[in-house]
N, C-alpha and C positions, 0 to 999 in steps of 0.2 A: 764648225763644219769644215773648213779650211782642213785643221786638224786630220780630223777622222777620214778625210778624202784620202792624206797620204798612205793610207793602211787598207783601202776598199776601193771596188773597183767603180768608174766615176758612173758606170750605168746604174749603178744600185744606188752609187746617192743621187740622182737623177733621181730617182723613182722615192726616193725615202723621201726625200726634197719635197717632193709632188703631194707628201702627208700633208703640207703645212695648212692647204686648204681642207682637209678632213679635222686638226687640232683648230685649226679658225672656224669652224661651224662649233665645235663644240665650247670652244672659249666663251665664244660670242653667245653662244645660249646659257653662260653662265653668267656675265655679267653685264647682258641686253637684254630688256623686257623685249623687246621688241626683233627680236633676233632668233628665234622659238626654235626649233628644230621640227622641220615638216619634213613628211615622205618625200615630197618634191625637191628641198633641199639634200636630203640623203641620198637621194638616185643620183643628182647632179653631182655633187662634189665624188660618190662613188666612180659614176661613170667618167666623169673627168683623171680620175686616179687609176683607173684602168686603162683608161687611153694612153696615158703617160707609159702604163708600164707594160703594153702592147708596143708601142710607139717605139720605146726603147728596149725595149725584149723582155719576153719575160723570163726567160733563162740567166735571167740577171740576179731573180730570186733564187738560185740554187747556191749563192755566196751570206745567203743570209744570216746569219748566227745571233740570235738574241743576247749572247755572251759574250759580244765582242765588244770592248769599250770605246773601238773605233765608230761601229756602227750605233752604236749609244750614244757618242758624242752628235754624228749627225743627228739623230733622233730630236736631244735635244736640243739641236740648233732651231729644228722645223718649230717644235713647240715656242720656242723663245720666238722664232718670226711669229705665229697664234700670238703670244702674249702683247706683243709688240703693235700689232694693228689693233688690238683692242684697247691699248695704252694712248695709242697716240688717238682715235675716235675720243676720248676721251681726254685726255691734256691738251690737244692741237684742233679740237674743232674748230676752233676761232678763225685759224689762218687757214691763207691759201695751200696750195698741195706743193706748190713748188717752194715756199718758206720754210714748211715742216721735212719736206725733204732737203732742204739745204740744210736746217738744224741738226738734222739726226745725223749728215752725216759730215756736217764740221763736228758734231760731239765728239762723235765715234772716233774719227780722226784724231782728236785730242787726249783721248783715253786711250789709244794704242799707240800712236808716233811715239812717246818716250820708250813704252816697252817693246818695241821695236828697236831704237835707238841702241837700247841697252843692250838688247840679246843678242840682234842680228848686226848689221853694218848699212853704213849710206845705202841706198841705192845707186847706180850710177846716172848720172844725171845728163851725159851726151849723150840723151835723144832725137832722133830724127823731128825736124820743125813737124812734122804730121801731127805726133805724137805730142808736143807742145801742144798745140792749135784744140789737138781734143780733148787732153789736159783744161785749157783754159776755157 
């Protein structure tokens, strides 16, 4: 997502974004019994995805382009969050919400700080104590 932002403008992925709950009803009706896809559900997650992209304009869709490997990559950012809440309902039921959120994202953290290291440079690290404080 990060990616695809540099190339698109942030109201559209704003609103691509806003898919991830239209890919999480349909995820989840593929691998929840209990997760089904009702009319009730499809209005909501619609209407919720409309509001989003009223909220944020909709003249934001006139930048759309299905061919863009920018707006592709967000795409499949959204889907990847769908896959990811239906991963972790499933691996992380056990624990609390704030454990599996600390997990996911010391993981995360651990899988990109080297290629980050690598590619980019430090960060600079004389931050303002605020920014510490929210840091920790």
């Amino acid at each position: 997502m990060a990616w695809g932002q540099l190339y698109i403008e942030t109201g559209l992925t704003s609103i691509l974004n806003a898919a991830t709950a239209i890919f999480g009803v349909l995820i989840a009706a593929i691998f929840f019994k209990d997760e089904r896809p009702t009319l009730a559900r499809g209005v909501g997650v619609g209407l919720g995805f409309l509001g989003v992209a009223i909220a944020i304009g909709l003249t934001n869709f006139a930048t759309f382009d299905p061919q863009s490997v920018a707006q592709l990559a967000v795409i499949t950012a959204t889907v990847s969050y769908a896959f990811a809440g239906a991963w972790a309902r499933i691996q992380l039921s056990g624990l609390s919400p704030i454990v599996a959120a600390a997990g996911m994202l010391i993981g995360s953290t651990n899988l990109i700080l080297p290629v980050s290291l690598t590619i980019g440079a430090l960060p600079p690290l004389n931050l303002p104590a605020i920014t510490w404080v929210a840091i920790a």
